[in-house]
PQR file with spaces between the fields and no chain letter, atoms N, CA, C, O and H, PARSE charges and radii, in Angstrom:
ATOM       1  N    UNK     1     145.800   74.750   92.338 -0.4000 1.5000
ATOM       2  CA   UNK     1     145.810   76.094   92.861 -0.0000 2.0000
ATOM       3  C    UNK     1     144.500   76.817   92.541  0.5500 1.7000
ATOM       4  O    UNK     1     143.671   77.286   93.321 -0.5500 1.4000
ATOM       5  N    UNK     2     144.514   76.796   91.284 -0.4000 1.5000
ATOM       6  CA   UNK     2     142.801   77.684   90.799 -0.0000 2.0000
ATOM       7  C    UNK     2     141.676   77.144   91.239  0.5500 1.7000
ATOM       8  O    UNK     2     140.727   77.912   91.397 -0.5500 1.4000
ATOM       9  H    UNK     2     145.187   76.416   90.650  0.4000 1.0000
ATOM      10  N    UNK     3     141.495   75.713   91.543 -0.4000 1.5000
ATOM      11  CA   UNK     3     140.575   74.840   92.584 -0.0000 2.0000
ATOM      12  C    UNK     3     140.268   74.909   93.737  0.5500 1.7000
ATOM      13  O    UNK     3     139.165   74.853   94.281 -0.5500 1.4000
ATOM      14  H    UNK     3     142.266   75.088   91.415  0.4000 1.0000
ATOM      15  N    UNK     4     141.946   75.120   94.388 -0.4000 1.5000
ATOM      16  CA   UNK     4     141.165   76.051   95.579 -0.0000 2.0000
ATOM      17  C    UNK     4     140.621   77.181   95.850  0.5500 1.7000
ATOM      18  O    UNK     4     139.798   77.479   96.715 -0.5500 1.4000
ATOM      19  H    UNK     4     142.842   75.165   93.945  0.4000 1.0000
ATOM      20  N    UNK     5     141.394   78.110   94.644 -0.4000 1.5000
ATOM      21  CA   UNK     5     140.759   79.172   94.788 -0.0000 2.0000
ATOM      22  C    UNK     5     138.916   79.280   94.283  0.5500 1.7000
ATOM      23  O    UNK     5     138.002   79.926   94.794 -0.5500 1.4000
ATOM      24  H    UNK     5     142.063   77.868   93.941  0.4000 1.0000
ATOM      25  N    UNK     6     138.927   78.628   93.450 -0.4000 1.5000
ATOM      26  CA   UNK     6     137.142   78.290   93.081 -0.0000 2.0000
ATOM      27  C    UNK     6     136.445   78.277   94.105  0.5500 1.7000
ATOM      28  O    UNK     6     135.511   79.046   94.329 -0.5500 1.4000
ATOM      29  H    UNK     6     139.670   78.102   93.035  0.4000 1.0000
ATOM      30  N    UNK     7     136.992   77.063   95.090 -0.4000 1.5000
ATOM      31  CA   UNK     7     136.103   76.658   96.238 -0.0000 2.0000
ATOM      32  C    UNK     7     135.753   77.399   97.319  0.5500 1.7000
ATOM      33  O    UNK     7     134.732   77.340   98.003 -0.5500 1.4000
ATOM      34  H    UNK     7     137.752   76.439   94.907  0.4000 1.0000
ATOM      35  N    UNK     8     137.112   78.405   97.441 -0.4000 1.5000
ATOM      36  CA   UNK     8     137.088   79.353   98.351 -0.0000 2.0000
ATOM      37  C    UNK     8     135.862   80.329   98.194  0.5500 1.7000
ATOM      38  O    UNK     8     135.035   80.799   98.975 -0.5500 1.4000
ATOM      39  H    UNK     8     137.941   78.452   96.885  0.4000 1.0000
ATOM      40  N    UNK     9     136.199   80.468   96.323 -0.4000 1.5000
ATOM      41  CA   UNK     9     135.271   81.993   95.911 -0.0000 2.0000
ATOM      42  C    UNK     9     133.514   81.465   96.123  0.5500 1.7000
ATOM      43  O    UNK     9     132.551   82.196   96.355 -0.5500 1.4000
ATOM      44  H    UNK     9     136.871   80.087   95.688  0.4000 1.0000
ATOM      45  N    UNK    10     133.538   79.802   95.929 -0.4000 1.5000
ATOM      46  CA   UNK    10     131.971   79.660   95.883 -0.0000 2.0000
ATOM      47  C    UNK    10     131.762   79.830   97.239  0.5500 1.7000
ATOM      48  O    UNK    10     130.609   80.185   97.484 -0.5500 1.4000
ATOM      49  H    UNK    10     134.320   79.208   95.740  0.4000 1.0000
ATOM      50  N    UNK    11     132.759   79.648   98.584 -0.4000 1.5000
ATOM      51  CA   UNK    11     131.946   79.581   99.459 -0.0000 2.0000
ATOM      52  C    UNK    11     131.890   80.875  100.357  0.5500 1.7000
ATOM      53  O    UNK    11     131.122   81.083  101.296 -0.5500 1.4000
ATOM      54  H    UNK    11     133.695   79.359   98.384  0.4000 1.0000
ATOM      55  N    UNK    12     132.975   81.780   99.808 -0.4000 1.5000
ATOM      56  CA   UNK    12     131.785   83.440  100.276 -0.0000 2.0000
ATOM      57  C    UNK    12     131.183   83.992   99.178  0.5500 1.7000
ATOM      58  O    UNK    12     130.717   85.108   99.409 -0.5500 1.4000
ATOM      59  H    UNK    12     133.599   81.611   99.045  0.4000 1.0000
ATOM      60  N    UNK    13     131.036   83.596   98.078 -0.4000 1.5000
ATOM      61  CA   UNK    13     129.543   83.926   97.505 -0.0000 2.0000
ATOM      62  C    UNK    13     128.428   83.191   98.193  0.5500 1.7000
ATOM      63  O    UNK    13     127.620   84.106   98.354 -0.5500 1.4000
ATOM      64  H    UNK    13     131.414   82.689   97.890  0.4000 1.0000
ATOM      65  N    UNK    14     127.906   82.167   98.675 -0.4000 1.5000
ATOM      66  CA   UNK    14     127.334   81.452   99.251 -0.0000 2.0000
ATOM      67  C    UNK    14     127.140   81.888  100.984  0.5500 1.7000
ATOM      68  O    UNK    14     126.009   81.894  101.469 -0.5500 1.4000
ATOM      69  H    UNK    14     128.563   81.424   98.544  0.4000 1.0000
ATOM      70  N    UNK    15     128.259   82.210  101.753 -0.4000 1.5000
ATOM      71  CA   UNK    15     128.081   83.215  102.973 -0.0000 2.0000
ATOM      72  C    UNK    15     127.395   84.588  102.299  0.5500 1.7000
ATOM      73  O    UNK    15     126.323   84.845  102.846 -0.5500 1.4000
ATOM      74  H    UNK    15     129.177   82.205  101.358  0.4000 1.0000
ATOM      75  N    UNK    16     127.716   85.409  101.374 -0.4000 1.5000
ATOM      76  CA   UNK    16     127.648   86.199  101.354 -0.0000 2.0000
ATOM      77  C    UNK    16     125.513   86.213  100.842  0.5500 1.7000
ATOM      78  O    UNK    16     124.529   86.671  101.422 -0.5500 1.4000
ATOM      79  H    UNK    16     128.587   85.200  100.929  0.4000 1.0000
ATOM      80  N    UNK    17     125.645   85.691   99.935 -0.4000 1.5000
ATOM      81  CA   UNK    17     124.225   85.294   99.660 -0.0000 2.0000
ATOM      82  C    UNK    17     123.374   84.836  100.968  0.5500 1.7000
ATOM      83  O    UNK    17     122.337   85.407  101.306 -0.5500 1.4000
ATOM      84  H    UNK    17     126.445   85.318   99.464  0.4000 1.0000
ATOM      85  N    UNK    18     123.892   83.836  101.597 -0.4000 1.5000
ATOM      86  CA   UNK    18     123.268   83.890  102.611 -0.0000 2.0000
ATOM      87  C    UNK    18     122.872   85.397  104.074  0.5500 1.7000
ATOM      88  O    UNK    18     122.002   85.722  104.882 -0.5500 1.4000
ATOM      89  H    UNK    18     124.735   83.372  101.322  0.4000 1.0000
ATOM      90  N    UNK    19     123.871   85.714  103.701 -0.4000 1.5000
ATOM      91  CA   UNK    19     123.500   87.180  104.572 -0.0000 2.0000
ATOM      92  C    UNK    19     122.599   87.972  103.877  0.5500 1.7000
ATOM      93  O    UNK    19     121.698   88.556  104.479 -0.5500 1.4000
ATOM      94  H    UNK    19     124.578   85.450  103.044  0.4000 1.0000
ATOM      95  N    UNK    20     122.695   88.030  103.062 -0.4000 1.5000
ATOM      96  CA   UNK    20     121.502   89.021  101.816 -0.0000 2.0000
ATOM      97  C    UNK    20     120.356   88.173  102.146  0.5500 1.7000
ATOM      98  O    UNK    20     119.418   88.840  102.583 -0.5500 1.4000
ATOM      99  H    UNK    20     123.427   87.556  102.572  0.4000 1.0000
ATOM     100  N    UNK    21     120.099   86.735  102.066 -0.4000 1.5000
ATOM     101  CA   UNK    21     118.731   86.052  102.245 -0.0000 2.0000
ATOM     102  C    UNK    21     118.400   86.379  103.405  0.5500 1.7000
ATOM     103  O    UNK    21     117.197   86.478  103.648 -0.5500 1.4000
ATOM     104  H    UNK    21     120.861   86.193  101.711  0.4000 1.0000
ATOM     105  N    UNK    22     119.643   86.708  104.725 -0.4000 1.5000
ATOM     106  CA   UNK    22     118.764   86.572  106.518 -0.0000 2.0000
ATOM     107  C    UNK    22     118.573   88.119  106.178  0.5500 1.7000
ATOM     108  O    UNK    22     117.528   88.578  106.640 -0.5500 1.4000
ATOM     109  H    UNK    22     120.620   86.628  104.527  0.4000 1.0000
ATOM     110  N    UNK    23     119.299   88.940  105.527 -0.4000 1.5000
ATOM     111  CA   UNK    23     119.232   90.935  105.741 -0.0000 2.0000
ATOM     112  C    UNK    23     117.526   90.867  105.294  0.5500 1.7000
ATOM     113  O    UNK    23     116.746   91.346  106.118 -0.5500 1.4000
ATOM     114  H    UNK    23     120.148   88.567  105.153  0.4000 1.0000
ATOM     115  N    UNK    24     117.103   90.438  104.353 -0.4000 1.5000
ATOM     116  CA   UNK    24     115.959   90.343  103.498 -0.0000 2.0000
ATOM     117  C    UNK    24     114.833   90.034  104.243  0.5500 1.7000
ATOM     118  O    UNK    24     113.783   90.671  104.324 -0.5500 1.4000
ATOM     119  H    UNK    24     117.736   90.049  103.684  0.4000 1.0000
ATOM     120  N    UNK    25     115.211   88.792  104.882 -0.4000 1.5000
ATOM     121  CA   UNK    25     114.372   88.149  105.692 -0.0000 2.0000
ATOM     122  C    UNK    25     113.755   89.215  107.051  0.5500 1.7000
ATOM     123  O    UNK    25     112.647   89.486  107.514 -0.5500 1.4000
ATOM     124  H    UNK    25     116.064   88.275  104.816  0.4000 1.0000
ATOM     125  N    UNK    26     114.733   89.478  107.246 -0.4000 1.5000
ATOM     126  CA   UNK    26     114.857   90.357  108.671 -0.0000 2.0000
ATOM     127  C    UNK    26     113.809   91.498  108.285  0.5500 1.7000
ATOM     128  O    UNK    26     112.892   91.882  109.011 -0.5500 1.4000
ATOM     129  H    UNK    26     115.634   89.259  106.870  0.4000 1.0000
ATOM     130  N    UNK    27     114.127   91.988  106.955 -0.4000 1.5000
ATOM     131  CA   UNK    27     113.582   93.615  106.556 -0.0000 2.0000
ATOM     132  C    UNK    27     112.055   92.900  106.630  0.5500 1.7000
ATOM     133  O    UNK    27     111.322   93.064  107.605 -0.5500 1.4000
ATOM     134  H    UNK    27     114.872   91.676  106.365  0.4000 1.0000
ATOM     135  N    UNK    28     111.736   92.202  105.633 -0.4000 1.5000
ATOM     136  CA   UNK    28     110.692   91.762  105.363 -0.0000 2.0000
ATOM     137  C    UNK    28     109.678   91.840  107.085  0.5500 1.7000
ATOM     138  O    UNK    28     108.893   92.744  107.371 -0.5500 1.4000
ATOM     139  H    UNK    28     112.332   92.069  104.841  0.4000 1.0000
ATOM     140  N    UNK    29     109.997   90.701  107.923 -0.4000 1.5000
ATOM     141  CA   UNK    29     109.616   90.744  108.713 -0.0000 2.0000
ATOM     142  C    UNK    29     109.009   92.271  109.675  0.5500 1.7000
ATOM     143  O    UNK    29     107.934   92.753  110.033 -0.5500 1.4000
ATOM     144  H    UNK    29     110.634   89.967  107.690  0.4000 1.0000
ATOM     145  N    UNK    30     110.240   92.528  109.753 -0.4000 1.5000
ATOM     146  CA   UNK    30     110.398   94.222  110.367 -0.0000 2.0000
ATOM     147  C    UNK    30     109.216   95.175  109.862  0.5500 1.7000
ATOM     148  O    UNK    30     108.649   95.994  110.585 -0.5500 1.4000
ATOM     149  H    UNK    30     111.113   92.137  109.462  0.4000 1.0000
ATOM     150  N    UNK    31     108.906   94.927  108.402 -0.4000 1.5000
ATOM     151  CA   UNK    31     107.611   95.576  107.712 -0.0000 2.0000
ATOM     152  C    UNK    31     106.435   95.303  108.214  0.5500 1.7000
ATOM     153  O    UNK    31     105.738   96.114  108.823 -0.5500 1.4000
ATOM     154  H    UNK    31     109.367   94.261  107.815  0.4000 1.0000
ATOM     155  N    UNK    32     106.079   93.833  107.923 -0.4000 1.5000
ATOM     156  CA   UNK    32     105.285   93.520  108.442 -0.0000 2.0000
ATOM     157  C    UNK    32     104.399   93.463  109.970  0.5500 1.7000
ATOM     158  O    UNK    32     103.223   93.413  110.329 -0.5500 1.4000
ATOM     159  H    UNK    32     106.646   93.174  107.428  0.4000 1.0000
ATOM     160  N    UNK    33     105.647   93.500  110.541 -0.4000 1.5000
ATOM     161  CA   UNK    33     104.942   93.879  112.361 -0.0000 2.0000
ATOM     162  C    UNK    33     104.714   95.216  112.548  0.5500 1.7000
ATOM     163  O    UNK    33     103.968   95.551  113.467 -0.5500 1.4000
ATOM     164  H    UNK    33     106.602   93.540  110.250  0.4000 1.0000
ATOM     165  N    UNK    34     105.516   96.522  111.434 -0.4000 1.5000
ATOM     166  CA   UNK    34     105.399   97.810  111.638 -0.0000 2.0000
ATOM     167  C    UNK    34     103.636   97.771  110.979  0.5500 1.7000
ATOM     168  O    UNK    34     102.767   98.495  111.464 -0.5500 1.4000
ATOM     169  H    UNK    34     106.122   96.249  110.687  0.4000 1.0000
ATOM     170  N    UNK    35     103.381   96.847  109.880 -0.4000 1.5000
ATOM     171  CA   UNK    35     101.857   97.152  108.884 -0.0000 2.0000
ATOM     172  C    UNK    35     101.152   96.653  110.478  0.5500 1.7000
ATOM     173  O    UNK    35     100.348   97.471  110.924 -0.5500 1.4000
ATOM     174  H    UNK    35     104.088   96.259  109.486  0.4000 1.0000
ATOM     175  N    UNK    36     101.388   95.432  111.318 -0.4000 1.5000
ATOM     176  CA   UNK    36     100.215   94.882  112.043 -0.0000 2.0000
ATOM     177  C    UNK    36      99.930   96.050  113.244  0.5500 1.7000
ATOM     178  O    UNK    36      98.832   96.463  113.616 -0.5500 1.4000
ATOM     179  H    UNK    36     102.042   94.768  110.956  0.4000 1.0000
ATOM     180  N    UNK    37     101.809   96.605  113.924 -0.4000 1.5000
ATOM     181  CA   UNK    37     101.203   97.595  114.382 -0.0000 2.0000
ATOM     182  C    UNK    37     100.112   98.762  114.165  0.5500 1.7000
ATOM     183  O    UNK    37      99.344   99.184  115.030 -0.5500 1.4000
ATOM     184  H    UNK    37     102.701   96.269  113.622  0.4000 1.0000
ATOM     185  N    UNK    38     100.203   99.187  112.844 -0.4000 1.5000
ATOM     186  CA   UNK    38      99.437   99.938  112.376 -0.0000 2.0000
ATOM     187  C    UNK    38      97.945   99.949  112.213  0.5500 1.7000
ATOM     188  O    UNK    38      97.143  100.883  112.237 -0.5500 1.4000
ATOM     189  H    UNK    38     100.827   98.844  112.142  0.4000 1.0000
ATOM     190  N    UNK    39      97.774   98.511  112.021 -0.4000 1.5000
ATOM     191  CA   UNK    39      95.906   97.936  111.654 -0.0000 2.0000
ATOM     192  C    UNK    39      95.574   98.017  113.196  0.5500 1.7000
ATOM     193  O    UNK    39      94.474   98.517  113.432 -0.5500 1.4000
ATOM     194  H    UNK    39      98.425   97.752  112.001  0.4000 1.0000
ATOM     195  N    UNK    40      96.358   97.599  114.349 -0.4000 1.5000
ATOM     196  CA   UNK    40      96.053   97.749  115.739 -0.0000 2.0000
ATOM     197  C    UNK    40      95.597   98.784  115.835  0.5500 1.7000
ATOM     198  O    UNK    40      94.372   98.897  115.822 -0.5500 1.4000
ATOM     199  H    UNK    40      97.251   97.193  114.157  0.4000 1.0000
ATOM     200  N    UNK    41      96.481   99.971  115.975 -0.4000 1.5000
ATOM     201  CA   UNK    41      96.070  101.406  116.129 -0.0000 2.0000
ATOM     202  C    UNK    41      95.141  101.908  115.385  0.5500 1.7000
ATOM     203  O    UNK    41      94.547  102.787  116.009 -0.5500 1.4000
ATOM     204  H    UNK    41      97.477   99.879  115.986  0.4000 1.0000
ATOM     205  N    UNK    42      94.685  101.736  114.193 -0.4000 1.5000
ATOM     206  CA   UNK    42      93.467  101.999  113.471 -0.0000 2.0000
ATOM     207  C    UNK    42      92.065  101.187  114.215  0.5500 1.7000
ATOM     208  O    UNK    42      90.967  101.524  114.659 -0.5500 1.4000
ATOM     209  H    UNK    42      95.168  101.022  113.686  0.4000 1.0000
ATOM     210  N    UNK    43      92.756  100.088  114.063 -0.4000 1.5000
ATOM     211  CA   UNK    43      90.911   99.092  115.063 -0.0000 2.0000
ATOM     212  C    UNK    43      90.667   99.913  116.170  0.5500 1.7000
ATOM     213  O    UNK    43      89.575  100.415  116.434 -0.5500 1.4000
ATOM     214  H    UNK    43      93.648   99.815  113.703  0.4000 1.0000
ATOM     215  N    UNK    44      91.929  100.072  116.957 -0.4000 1.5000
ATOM     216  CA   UNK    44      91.692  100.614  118.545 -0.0000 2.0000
ATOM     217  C    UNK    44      90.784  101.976  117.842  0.5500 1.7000
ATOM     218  O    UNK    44      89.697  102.210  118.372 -0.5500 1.4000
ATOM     219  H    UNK    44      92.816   99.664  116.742  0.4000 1.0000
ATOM     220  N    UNK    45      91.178  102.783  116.773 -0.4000 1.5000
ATOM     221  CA   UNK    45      90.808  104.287  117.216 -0.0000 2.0000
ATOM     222  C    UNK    45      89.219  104.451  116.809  0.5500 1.7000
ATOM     223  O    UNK    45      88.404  105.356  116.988 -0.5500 1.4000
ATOM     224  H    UNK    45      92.060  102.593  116.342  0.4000 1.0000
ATOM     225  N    UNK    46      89.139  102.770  115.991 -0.4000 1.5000
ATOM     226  CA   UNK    46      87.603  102.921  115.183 -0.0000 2.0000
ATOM     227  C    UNK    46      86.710  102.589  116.180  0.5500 1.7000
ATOM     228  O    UNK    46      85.577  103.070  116.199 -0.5500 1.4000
ATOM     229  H    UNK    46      89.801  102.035  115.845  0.4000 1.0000
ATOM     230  N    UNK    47      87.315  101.424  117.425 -0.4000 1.5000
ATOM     231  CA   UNK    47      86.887  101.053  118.301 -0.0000 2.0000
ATOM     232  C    UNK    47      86.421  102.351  119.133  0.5500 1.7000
ATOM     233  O    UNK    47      85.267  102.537  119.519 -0.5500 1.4000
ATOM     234  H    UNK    47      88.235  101.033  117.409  0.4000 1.0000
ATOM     235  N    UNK    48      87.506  103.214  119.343 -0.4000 1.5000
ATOM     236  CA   UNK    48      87.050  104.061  120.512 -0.0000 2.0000
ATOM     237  C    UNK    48      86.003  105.341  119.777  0.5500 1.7000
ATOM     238  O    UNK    48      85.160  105.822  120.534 -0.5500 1.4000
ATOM     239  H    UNK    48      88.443  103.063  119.029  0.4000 1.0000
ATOM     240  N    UNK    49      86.055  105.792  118.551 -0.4000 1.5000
ATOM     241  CA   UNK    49      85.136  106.578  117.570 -0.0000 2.0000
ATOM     242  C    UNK    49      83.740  105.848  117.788  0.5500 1.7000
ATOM     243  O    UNK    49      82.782  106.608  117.927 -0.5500 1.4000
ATOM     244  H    UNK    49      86.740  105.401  117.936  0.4000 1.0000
ATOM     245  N    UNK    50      83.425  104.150  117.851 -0.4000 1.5000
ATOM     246  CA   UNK    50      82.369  103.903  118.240 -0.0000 2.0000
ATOM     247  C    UNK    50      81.652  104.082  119.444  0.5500 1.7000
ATOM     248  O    UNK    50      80.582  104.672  119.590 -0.5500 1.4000
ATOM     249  H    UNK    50      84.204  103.532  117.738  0.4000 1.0000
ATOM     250  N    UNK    51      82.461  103.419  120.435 -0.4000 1.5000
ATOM     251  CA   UNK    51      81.783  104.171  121.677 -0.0000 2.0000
ATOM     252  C    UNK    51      81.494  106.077  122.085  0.5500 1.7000
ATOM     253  O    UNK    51      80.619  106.658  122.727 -0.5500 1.4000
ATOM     254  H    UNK    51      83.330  102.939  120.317  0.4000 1.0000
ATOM     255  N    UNK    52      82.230  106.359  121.633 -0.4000 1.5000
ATOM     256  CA   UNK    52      81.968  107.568  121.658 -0.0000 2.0000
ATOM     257  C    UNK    52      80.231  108.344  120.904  0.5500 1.7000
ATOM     258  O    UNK    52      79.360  109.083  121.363 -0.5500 1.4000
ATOM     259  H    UNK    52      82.941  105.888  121.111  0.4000 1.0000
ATOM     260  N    UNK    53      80.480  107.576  119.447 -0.4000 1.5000
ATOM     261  CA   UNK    53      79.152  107.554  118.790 -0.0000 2.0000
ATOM     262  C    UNK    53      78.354  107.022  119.572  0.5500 1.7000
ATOM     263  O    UNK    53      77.723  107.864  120.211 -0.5500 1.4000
ATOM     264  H    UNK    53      81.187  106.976  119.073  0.4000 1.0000
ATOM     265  N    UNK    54      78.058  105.807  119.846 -0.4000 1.5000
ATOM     266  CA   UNK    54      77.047  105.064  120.689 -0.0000 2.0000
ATOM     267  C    UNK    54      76.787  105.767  121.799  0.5500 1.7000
ATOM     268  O    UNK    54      75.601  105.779  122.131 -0.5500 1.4000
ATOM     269  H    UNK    54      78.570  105.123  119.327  0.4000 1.0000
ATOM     270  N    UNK    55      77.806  106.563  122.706 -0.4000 1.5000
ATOM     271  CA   UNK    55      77.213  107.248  123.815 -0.0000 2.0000
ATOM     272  C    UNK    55      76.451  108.440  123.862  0.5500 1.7000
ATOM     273  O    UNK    55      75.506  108.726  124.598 -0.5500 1.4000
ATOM     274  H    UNK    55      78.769  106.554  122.437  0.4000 1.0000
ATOM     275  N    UNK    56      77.311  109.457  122.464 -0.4000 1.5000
ATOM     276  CA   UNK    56      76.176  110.392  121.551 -0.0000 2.0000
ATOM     277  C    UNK    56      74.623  109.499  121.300  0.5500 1.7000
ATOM     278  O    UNK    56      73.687  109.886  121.999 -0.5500 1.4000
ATOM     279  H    UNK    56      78.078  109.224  121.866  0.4000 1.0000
ATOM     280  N    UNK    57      74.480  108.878  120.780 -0.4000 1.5000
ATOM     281  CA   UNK    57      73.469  108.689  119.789 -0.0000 2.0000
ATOM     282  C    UNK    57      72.645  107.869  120.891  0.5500 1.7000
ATOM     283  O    UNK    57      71.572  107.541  120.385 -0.5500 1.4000
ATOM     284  H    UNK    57      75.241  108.563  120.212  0.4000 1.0000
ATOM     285  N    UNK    58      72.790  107.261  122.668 -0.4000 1.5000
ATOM     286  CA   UNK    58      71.916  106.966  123.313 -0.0000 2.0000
ATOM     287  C    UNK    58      71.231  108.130  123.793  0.5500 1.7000
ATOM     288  O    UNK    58      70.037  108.271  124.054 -0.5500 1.4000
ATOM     289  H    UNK    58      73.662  107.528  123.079  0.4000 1.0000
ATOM     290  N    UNK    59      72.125  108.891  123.861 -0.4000 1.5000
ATOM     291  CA   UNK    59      71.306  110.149  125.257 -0.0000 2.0000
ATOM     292  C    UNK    59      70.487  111.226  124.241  0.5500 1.7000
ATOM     293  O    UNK    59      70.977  112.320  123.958 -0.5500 1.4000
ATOM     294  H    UNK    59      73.095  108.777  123.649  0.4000 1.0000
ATOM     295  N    UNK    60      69.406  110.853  123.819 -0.4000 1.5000
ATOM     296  CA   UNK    60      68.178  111.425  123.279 -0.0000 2.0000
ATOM     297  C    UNK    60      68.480  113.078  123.833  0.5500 1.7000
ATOM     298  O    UNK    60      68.181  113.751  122.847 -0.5500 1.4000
ATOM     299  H    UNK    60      69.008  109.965  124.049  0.4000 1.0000
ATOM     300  N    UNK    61      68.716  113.582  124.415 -0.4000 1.5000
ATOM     301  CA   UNK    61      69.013  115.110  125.455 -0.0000 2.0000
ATOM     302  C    UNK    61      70.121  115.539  124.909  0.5500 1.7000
ATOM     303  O    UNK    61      70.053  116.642  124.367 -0.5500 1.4000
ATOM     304  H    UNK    61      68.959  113.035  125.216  0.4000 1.0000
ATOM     305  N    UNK    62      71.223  114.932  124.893 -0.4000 1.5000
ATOM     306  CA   UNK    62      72.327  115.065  124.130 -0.0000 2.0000
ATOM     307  C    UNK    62      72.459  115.189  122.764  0.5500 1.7000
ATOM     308  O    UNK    62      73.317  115.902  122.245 -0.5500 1.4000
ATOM     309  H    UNK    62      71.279  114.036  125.334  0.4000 1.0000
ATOM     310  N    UNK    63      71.645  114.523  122.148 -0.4000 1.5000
ATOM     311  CA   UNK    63      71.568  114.735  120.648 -0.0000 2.0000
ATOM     312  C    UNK    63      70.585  116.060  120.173  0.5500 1.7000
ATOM     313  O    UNK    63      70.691  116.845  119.230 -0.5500 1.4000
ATOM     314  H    UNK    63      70.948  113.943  122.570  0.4000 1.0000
ATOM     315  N    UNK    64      69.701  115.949  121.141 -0.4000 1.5000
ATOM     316  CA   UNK    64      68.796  117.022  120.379 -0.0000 2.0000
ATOM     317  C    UNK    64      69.185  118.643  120.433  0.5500 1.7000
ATOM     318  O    UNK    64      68.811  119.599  119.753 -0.5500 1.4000
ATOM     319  H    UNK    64      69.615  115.312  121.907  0.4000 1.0000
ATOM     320  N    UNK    65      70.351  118.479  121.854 -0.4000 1.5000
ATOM     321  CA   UNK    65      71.060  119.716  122.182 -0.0000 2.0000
ATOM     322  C    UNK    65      71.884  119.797  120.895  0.5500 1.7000
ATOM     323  O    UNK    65      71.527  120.583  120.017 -0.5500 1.4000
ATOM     324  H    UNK    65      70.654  117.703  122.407  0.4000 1.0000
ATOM     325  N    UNK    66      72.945  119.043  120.737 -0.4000 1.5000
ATOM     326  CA   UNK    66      74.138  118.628  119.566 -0.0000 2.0000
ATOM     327  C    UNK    66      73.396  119.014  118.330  0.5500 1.7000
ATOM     328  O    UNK    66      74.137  119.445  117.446 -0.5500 1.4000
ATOM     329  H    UNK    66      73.235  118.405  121.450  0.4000 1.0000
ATOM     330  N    UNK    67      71.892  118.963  117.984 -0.4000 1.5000
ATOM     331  CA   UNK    67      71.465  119.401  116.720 -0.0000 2.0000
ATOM     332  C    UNK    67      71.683  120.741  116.494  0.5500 1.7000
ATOM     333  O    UNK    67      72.119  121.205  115.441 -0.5500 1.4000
ATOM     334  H    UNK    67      71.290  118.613  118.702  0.4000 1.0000
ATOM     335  N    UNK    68      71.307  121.522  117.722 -0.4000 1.5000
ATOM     336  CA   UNK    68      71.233  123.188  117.319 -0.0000 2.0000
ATOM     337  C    UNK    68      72.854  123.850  116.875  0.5500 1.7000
ATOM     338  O    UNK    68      73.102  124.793  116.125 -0.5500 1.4000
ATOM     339  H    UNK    68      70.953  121.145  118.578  0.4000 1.0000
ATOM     340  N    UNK    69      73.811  122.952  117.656 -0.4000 1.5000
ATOM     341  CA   UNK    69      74.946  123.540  117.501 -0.0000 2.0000
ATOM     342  C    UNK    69      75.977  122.953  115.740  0.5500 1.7000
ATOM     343  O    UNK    69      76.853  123.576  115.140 -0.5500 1.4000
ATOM     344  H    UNK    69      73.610  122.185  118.266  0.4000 1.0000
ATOM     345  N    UNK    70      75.409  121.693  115.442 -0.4000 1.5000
ATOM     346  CA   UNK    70      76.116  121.102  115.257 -0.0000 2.0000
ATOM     347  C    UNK    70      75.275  120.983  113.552  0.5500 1.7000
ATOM     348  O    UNK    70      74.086  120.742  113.344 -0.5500 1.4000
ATOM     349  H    UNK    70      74.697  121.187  115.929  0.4000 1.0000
ATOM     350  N    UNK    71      76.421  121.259  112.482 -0.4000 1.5000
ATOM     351  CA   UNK    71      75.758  121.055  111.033 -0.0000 2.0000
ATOM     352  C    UNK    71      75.517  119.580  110.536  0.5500 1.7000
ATOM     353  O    UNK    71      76.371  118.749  110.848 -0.5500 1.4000
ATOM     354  H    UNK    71      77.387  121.455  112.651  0.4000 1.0000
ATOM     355  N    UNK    72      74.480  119.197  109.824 -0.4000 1.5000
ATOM     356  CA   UNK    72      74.107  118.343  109.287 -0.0000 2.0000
ATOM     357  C    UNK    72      75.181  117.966  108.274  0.5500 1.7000
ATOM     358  O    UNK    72      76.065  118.695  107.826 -0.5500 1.4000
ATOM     359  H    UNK    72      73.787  119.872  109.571  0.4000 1.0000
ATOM     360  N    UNK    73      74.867  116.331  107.925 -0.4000 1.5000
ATOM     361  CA   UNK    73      76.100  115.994  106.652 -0.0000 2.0000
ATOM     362  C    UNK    73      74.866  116.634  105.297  0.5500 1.7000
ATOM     363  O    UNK    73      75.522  116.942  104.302 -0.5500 1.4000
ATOM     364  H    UNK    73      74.149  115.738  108.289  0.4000 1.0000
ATOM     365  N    UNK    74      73.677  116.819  105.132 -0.4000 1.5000
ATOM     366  CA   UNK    74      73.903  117.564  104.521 -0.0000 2.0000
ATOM     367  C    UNK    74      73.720  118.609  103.815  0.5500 1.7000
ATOM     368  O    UNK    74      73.562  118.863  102.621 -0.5500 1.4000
ATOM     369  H    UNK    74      73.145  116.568  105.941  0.4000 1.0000
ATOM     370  N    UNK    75      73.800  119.487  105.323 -0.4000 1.5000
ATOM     371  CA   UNK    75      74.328  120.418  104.137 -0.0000 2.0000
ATOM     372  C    UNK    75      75.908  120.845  104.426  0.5500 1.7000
ATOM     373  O    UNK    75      76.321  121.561  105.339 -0.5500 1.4000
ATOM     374  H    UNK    75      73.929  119.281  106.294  0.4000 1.0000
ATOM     375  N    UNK    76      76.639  120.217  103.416 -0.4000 1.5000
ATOM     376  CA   UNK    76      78.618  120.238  103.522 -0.0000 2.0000
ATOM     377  C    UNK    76      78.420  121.331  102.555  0.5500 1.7000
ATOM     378  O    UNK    76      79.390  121.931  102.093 -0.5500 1.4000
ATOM     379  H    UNK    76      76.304  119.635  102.675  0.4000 1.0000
């Protein structure tokens, strides 16, 4: 009688453990694609901060206008 009951108890501790290992698994994962989303959206915005710079910093006319208006780093 207590044998079966043993066998019973090891094997939903063992389901049950196993759901905690896939819940874990799952979270884990779930983090990680939320961190990769995140490095995406940062590259993209450094990406687009560059072109923006680069299109400032070709047009010689544009910059020298942008000086009168615009404070130096430094004086912060």
């Amino acid at each position: 009688m207590f044998g079966k009951l043993q066998l019973y108890a090891a094997a939903g501790l063992a389901f049950i453990a196993g759901l905690v290992g896939i819940y874990w698994r799952g979270k884990s994962a779930g983090a990680e694609a939320e961190r990769n989303k995140q490095t995406r959206r940062r590259v993209d915005a450094m990406k687009q901060a560059k072109d923006v710079r680069d299109d400032v910093e070709s047009d010689p006319d544009l910059a020298a206008r942008a000086r009168r208006w615009l404070r130096s780093d430094d004086k912060r």
